[in-house]
C-alpha angles and dihedrals in degrees: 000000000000084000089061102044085051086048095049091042090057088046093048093047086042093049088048088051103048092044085046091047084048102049092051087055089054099048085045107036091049109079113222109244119203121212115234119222114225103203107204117222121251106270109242116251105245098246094062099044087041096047115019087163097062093061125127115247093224097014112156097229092083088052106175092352119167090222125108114256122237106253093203115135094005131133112230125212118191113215125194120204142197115285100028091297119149133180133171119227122207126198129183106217091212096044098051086163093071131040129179124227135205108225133166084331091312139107126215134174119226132185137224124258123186128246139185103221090063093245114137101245107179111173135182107211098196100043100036105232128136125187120192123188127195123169103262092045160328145270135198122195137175107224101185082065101036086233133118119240093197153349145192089036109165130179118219099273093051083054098055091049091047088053098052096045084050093049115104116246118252107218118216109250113240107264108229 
């Protein structure tokens, strides 16, 4: 009797082994496969695929879009920057709530975003860029990086400002 239960006790260890043996086989000799996720792309509303034309050139549906805005119908303003940066503004005299801007040959549409202190603040979320206007001139930061693209940057009309108060005053000579 002591002779069975020794034998049952080595089948059983050699059973367990061997599952144990087979089960690591399985978990290494099947490759793990990984599903891939096919996102489908939004499906277009009618009226812009019917009528692309018609568009908008700030219109709010495309908020933060990557693609480029129609420049129909809007008023440019060239900027020139410190270091030798440029960039071209566009506005839309009748969307004061959008504006596009030329960066690094690319246009991209921002949008503006109110502040308390009157400074024109136009951002575009996706892509990262922020634009600030004062009077006196402009800023534009990346604010994915935390970094300003450029500064100093002044149109035509803040150059010519900038000249005459830099000017030095002429002083009227006394009359005698």
């Amino acid at each position: 009797m002591k002779k069975q239960l020794t034998a049952i006790a080595l089948l059983g260890a050699l059973f367990a082994a061997a599952g144990l043996s087979a089960a690591q086989a399985q978990t290494t000799s099947t490759p793990t496969t990984k599903k891939h996720v096919v996102k489908k792309a939004p499906a277009k509303k009618a009226a812009d695929a019917a009528a692309p034309a018609a568009k908008m050139p700030f219109s709010s549906e495309a908020e933060d879009d990557d693609s480029e805005p129609e420049l129909g119908g809007t008023l440019s303003a060239d900027f020139n920057c410190e270091l030798g940066n440029k960039l071209t503004i566009w506005k839309n005299s009748a969307d004061d709530k959008h504006i596009a801007i030329r960066w690094n040959k690319r246009i991209h549409r921002l949008t503006r975003v109110d502040t308390t202190t009157g400074a024109n603040r136009f951002e575009n979320r996706k892509v990262g860029l922020v634009w600030i206007g004062i009077p006196a001139k402009g800023l534009l930061l990346d604010s994915k990086k935390g970094q300003q693209l450029a500064n100093e940057c002044k149109n035509a009309e803040q150059q010519q400002a900038d000249a005459a108060a830099s000017a030095p005053a002429v002083a009227a000579a006394p009359k005698n």
